[in-house]
DRENKE-459551 format. One record per residue (C-alpha): z, y, x. Coordinates in Angstrom, 1 decimal. Layout:
% residues N
       Z       Y       X
       Z       Y       X
...
This chain:
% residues 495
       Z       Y       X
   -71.0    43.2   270.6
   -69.8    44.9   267.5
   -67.8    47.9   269.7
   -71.8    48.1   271.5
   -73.2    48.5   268.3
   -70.9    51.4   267.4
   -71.7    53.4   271.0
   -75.7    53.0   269.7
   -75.4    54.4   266.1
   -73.2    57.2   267.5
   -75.7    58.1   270.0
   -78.5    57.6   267.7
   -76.8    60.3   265.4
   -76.3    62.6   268.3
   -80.0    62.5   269.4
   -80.8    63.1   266.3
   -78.8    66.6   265.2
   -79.6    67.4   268.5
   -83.1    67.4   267.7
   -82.8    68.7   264.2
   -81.0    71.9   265.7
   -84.0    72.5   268.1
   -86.7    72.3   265.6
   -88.1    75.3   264.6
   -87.0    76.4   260.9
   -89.9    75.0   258.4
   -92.2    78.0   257.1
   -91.2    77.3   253.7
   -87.4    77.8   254.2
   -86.4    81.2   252.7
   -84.9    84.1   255.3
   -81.5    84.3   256.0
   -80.0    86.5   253.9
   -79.1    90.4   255.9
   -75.3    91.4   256.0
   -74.3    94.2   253.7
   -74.1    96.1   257.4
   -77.9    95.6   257.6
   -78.7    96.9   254.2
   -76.8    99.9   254.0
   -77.1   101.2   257.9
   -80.6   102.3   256.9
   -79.6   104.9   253.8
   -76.9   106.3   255.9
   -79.0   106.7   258.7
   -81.8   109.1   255.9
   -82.2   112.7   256.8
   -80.4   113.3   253.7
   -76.9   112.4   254.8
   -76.7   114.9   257.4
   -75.8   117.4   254.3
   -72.6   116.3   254.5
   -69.4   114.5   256.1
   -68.3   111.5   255.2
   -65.8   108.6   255.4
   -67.2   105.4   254.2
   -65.0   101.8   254.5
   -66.4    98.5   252.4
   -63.8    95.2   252.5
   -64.2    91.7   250.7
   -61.9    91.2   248.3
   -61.7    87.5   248.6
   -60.4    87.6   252.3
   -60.0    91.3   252.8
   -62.7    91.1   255.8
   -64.4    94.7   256.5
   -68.0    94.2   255.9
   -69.2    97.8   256.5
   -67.3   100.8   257.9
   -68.7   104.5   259.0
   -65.8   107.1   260.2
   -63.8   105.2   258.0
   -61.1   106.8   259.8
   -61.8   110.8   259.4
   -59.4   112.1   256.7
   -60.9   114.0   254.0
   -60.0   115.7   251.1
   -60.6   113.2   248.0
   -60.6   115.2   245.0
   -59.9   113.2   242.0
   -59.9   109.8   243.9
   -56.4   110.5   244.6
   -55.3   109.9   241.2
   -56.5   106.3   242.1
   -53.4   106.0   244.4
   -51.5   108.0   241.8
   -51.9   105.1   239.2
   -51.2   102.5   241.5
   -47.7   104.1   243.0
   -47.0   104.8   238.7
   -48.0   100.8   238.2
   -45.7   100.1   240.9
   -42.9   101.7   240.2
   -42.4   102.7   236.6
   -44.5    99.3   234.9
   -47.5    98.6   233.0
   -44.9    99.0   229.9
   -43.5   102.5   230.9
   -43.4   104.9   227.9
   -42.6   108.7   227.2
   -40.2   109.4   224.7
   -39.4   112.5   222.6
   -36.2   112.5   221.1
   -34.6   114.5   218.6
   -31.4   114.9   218.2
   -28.3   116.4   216.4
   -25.0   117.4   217.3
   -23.5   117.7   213.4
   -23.5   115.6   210.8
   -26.1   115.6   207.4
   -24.3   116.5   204.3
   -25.2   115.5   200.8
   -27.3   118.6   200.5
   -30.0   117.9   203.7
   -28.0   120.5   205.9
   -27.3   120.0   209.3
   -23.7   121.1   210.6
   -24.4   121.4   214.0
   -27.7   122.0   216.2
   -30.9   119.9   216.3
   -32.0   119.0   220.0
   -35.3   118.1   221.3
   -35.6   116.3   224.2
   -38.8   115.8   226.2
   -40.0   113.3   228.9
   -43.1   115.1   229.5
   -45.2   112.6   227.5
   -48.5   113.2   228.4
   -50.4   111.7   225.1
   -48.1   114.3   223.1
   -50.6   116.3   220.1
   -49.5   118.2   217.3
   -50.4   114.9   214.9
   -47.6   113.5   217.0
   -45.5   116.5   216.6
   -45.8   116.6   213.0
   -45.1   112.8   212.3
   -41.7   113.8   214.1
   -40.8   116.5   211.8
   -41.9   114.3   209.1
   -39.6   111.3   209.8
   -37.1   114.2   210.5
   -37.0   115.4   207.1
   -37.3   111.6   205.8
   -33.8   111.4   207.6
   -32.7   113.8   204.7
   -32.8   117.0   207.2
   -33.7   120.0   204.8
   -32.1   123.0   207.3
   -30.3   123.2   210.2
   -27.2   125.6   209.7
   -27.4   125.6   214.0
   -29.9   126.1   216.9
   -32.5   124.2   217.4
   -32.4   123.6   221.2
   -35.3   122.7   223.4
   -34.3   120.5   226.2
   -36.9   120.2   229.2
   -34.6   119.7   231.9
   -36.8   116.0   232.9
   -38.7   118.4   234.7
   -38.2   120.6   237.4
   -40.3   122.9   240.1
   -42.3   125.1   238.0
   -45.3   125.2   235.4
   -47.5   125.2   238.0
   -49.8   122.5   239.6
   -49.0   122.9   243.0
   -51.9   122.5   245.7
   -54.5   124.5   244.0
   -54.6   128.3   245.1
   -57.8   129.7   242.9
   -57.0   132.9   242.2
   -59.8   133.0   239.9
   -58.1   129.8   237.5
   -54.9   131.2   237.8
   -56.2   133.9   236.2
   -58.4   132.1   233.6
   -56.3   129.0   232.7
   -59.1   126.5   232.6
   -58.1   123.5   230.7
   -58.7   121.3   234.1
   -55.6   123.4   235.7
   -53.0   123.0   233.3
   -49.5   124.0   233.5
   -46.8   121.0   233.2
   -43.5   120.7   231.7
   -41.1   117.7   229.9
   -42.0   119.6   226.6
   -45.9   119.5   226.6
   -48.4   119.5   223.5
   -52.1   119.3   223.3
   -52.6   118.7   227.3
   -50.8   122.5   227.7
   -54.2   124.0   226.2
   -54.9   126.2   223.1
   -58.2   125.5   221.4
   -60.1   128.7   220.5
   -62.1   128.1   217.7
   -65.5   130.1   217.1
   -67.8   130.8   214.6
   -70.2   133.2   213.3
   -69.0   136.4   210.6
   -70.6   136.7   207.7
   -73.6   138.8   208.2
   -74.8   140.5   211.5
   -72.5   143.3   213.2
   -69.6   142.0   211.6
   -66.7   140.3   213.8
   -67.1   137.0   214.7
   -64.5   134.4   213.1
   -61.7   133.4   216.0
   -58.9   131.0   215.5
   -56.3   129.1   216.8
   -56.9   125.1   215.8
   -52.9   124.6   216.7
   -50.9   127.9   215.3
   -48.4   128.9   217.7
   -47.5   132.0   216.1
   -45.3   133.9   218.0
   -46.0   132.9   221.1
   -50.3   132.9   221.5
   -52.3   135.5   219.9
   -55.9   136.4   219.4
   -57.3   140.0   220.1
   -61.3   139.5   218.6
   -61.9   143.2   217.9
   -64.8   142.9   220.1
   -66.6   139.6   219.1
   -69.0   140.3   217.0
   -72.1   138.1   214.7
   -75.6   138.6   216.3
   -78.9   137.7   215.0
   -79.6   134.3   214.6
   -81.3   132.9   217.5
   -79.4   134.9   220.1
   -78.0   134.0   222.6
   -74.6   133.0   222.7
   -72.3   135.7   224.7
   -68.4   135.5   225.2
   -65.8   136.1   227.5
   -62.4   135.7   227.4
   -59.6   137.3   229.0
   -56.5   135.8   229.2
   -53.3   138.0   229.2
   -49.8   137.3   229.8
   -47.6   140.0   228.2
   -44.8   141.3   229.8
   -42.6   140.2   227.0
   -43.8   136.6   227.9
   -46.4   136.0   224.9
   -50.1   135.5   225.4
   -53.3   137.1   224.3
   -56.8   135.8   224.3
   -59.6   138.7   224.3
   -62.7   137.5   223.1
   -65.5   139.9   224.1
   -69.4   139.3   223.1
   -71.7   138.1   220.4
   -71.6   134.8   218.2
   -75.1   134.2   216.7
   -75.1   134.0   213.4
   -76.8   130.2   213.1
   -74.4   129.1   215.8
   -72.1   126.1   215.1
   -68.8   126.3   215.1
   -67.7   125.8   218.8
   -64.0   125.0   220.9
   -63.3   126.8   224.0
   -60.3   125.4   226.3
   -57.4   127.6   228.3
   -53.8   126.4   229.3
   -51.1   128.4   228.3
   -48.7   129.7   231.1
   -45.4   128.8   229.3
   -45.5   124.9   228.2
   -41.9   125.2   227.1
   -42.6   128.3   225.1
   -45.8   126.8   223.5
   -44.0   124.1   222.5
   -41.3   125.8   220.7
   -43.7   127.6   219.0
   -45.9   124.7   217.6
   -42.8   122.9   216.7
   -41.2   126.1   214.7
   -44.0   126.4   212.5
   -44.4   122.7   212.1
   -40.6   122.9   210.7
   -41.8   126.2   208.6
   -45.0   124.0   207.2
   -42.5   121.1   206.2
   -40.0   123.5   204.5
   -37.5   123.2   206.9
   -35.1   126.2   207.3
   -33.5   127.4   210.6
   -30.6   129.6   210.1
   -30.2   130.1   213.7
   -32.8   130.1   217.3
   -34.9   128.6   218.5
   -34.1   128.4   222.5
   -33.8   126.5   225.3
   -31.1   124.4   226.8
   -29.9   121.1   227.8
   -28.6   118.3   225.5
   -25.1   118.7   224.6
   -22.5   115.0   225.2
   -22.3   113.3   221.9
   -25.6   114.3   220.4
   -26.8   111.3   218.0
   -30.8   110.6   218.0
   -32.3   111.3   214.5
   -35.9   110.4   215.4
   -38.1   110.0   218.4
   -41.7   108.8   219.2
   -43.0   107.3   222.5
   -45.8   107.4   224.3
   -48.7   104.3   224.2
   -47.8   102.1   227.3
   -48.5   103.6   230.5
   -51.3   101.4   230.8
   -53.3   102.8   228.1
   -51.6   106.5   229.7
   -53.8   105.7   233.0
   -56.9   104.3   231.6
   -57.4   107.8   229.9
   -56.2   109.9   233.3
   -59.0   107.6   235.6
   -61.9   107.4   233.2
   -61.7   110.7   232.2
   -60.0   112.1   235.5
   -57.5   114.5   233.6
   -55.7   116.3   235.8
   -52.5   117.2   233.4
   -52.1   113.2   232.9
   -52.0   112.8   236.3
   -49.3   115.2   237.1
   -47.1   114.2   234.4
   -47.4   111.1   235.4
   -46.3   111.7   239.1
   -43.3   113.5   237.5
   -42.2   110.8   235.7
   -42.3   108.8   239.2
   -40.4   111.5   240.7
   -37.6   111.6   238.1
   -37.7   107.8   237.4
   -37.4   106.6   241.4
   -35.9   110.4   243.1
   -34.2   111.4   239.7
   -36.1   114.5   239.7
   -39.1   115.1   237.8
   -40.8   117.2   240.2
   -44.2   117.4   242.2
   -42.9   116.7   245.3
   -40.3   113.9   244.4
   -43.2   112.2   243.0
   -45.2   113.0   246.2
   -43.1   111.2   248.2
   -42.8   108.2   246.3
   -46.3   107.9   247.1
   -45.7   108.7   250.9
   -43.2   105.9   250.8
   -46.0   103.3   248.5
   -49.2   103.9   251.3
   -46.8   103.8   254.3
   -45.7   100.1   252.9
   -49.3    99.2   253.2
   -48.9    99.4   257.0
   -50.4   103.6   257.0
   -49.2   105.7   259.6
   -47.8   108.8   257.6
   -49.4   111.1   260.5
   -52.6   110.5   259.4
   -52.4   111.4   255.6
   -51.3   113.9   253.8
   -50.1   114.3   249.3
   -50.4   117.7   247.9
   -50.5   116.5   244.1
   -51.5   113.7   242.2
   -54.2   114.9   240.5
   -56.7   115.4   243.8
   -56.9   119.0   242.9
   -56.0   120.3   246.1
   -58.0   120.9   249.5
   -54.8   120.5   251.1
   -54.7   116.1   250.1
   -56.1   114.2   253.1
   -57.3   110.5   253.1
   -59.3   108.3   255.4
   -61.1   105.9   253.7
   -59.6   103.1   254.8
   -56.6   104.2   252.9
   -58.1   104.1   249.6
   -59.1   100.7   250.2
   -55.8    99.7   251.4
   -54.7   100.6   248.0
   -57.1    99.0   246.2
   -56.8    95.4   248.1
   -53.3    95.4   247.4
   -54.0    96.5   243.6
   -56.4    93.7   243.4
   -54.0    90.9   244.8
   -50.5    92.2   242.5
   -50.5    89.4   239.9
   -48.3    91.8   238.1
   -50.2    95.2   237.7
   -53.6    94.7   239.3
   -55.6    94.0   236.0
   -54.1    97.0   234.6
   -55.3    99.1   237.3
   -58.7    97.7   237.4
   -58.7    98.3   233.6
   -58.0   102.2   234.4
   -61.1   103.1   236.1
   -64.4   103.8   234.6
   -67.4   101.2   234.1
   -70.4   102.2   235.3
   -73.0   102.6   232.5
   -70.5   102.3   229.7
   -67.7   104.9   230.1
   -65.4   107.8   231.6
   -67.1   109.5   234.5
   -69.5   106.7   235.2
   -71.7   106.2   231.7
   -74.3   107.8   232.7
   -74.7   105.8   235.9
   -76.1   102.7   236.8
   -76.8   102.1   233.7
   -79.4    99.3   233.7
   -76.2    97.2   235.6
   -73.7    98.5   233.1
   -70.3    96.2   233.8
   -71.0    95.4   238.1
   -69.2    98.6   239.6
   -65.5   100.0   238.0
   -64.3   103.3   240.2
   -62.9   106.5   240.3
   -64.8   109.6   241.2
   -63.7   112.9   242.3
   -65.1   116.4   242.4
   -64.6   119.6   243.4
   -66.6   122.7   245.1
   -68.6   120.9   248.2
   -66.7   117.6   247.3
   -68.1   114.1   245.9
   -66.1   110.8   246.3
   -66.1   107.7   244.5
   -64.1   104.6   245.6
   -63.5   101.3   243.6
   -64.7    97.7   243.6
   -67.8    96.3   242.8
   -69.8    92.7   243.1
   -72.9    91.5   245.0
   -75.6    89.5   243.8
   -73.4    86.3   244.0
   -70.3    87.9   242.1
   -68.3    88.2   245.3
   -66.1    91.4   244.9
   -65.7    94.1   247.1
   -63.6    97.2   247.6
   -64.7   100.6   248.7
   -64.6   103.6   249.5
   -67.1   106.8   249.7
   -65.8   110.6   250.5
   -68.2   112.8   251.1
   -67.0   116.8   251.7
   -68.7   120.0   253.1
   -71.9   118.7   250.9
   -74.9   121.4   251.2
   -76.3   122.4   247.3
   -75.1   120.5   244.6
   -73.4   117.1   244.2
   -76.9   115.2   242.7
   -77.7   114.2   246.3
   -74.3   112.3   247.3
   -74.0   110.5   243.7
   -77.7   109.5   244.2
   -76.3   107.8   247.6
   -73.7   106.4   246.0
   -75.8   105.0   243.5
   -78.4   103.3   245.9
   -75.5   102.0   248.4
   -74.1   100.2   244.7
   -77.7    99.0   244.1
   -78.2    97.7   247.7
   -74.8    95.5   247.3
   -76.1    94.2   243.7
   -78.8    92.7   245.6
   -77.3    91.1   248.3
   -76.4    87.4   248.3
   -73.6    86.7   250.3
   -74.6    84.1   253.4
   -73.0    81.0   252.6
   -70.4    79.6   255.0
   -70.8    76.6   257.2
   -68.3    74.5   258.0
C-alpha cells in the first residue's frame, strides 16, 4: 500500500512540472535577460564601423567561455596593446620584485686623503626609472664614501645591452630625424627616458632673443643654437621649430627657430638624444664637477674590469611599479628596456630581439600557432607587430588566473575615468573597465577586462586599423560596446 502511495505522489509531481513548463510565462515576469552577443551585434552592425577593420574577441573570465567574437582571428597591427603582452612575458619571467641596478664601482683603493688609486666604474642595467635626482643621489653617497678625486678613468660600462640605440620596428624617417620623445633611443646607461628637455621662455623686451635652456646640463655633449628665437609681442602666437643636428664629431645641437611671446609661460619641449651612452657620461661628468669631484683622467667607455669592488649603487622601484607607469601612460622607452632586460635576464643578451623571442616562446605556451603572429618590439610601435585578437585575450585569461603575478598585471593598466590613457573616459563608471590602449596613424586598440552589470568579469579585446579620419569614432565604439556590457545582467544558470 505504502510502495502504491509512493508511484501516486511521483506521478502527481510529474503532472504537475509538466504542466508548469507548458504554461505560458505570467505577464508580470520580467524578460529574459539578451546575451552580450545580442547587445553588441547591433553597434557593430552601424554604418560607422565600415570605416575600419577590426578584430574583436570577448571571453568570461570565470570559465573562459567566448561570449562574443567578430574576425577575432584577422591579425592586426596592435599599436601599444602590445606592451600588454610585454608586461606579462616581464611578470613571467623576471618577477613582480625584479629591479634595475646602477652600480658604481672602483678598481683602487681610498686613501686617507679621498683619492681614488685606480678607476671608478659605472655599470648600467638599463633602469628605466633612472633621472638625474637619481644620478645625483649616487654621486652624493659616492662622495659620502670619502671619494674626493679619482687619480683614474672613470669608465662607463653599458655592455647589459646590445643591438643598437635604436628602437627597431619603427621606420619614420621623419622621427628619426626629429627625435620625438615617444621614439627614444635605448641603452644600459639611460637618464631622463633618453630625452633632453628644452626649456623656453620669453627675452626681456620684444626683438630680443628668446631665453633657451637645457633643464639637465650635458655640457659637452648637447648644445643649444637659439640665435634665431626671438621675444614677440605679447599676444602672439607662439612660433618654433627645432632642428635636431647630429655633428659629425658625435655631439648634438638643437636649433630653435621662431618667436616666443613675450606673456608666454615658460614651456618644455621633448627630443631623444641619438647617443644614450654619451648623454649619460655627460650628465654624470658635470654631476661629479657640481659635487667637487676631480677627474684626473677620461671619461670613456668600457667594460668592468675583474676585481672591481662596488662603492654605491641604487635600484630601480620593483618592476611592478616599473610597468604600472609603461601601461598607464604607454611609454614606449619603458617598454623596450624592459624587453631588454627579458632578453639578457632569460637569452643573456639584452637585446631587442632576445627579448622578442622570449615572448614568441610565452604566447606559443598558450597553445598560439607562431605562424600566425608576428613581435617586432615591445613597445607596439611598429606596423610590422601582428596579433589576432584572440591572442590578446589568451594573454589576459592566463594573467588573470596566475596566483603569482596576475594582480600585478591587472594593477598595470589604466582605470577608466581615473587614470593613464583612460581618465578621460567613462568617467561616470570610473573603476568597471582597466585596459591598455594603443595608437598610432589609422590605428585604435584597446584590450583589457571589464565587468557586467552583475560584477561577472570579462576579457577583451578591440583592434581596429585602416580607420578613415581620426581616432574619435573607434574610441566612441569602444566606449558604447563597455557601456552595453555594464548593463547587462548575466542570465542566471539552471541546474
Amino acid at each position: 500500500m505504502t510502495r502504491i502511495r509512493s508511484r501516486v505522489r511521483v506521478l502527481q509531481l510529474f503532472l504537475a512540472v509538466t504542466v508548469f513548463a507548458v504554461l505560458p510565462a505570467h505577464a508580470d515576469d520580467p524578460p529574459p535577460s539578451p546575451s552580450i552577443e545580442e547587445v553588441l551585434t547591433p553597434v557593430t552592425e552601424e554604418r560607422a564601423f565600415r570605416s575600419f577593420r577590426s578584430s574583436m574577441h570577448m571571453v568570461r573570465v570565470s570559465d573562459g567561455e567566448q561570449v562574443f567574437a567578430q574576425d577575432e582571428e584577422r591579425a592586426l597591427v596592435p599599436a601599444s596593446t602590445m606592451k600588454a603582452v610585454t608586461a606579462a612575458t616581464a611578470l613571467r619571467n623576471l618577477g613582480p620584485a625584479h629591479r634595475f641596478e646602477t652600480e658604481i664601482l672602483r678598481t683602487g683603493e681610498v686613501d686617507a686623503s679621498g683619492v681614488l688609486r685606480g678607476n671608478l666604474v659605472v655599470r648600467g642595467e638599463g633602469d628605466p626609472s633612472m633621472v638625474v635626482e637619481k644620478l645625483w643621489k649616487l654621486v652624493a653617497d659616492l662622495q659620502l664614501e670619502g671619494v674626493e678625486r679619482i687619480a683614474g678613468d672613470v669608465i662607463y660600462d653599458d655592455s647589459y645591452h646590445s643591438g643598437g640605440a635604436e628602437l627597431p620596428g619603427w621606420g619614420k624617417q621623419e622621427d628619426r630625424e626629429r627625435g620625438p620623445a615617444y621614439f627614444a633611443t635605448l641603452g644600459a646607461l639611460s637618464v631622463n627616458f633618453n630625452t633632453v628637455s628644452l626649456v623656453l621662455r620669453p627675452g626681456a623686451e620684444v626683438g630680443k632673443p628668446a631665453r633657451a635652456r637645457l633643464e639637465t646640463p650635458a655640457e659637452g655633449y648637447v648644445k643649444i643654437d637659439a640665435e634665431e628665437l626671438l621675444t614677440a609681442e605679447g599676444g602672439a602666437r607662439y612660433r618654433l621649430e627645432i632642428e635636431r643636428i647630429v655633428e659629425d664629431d658625435g655631439t648634438m645641437t638643437f636649433k630653435l627657430v621662431g618667436s616666443v611671446p613675450l606673456d608666454a609661460e615658460t614651456r618644455h619641449f621633448y627630443r631623444t638624444v641619438d647617443n644614450p651612452t654619451r648623454h649619460f657620461m655627460s650628465v654624470f661628468e658635470g654631476l661629479l664637477g657640481r659635487q667637487g669631484i676631480r677627474v684626473d683622467g677620461r671619461h670613456r667607455r668600457g667594460t668592468t674590469p675583474e676585481g672591481a669592488t662596488e662603492v654605491v649603487s641604487v635600484r630601480s622601484p620593483a618592476l611592478t611599479a616599473i610597468l604600472m607607469d609603461m601601461n598607464k601612460f604607454s611609454n614606449n622607452f619603458i617598454a623596450e628596456q624592459v624587453l631588454r632586460a627579458v632578453g639578457a635576464e632569460v637569452r643573456g643578451e639584452g637585446s631587442t630581439a632576445a627579448g622578442v623571442s622570449v615572448v614568441e616562446e610565452y604566447l606559443k605556451s598558450l597553445g598560439l600557432d607562431e605562424k600566425e603572429f608576428s613581435i617586432a618590439n615591445g613597445s607596439g610601435l611598429s606596423r610590422q607587430t601582428r596579433l589576432q585578437a584572440t591572442h590578446l585575450t589568451a594573454v589576459l585569461l592566463d594573467m588573470v588566473d596566475d596566483p603569482r603575478v596576475g594582480a600585478e598585471f591587472r594593477t598595470s593598466l589604466a582605470i577608466a575615468g581615473t587614470d593613464g590613457t583612460l581618465w578621460r573616459r567613462l568617467v561616470d563608471q570610473p573603476g568597471r573597465l582597466r585596459g591598455k590602449t594603443g595608437t598610432v596613424d589609422g590605428v585604435h586598440c584597446l584590450v583589457g577586462y571589464m565587468e557586467d552589470a552583475d560584477g561577472e568579469l570579462y576579457a577583451f579585446a578591440f583592434l581596429a586599423n585602416d580607420i578613415r579620419g581620426g581616432t574619435g569614432t573607434v574610441k566612441g565604439i569602444h566606449d558604447r560596446l563597455a557601456r552595453k556590457i555594464f548593463d547587462v545582467s548575466a542570465p542566471i544558470a539552471v541546474p
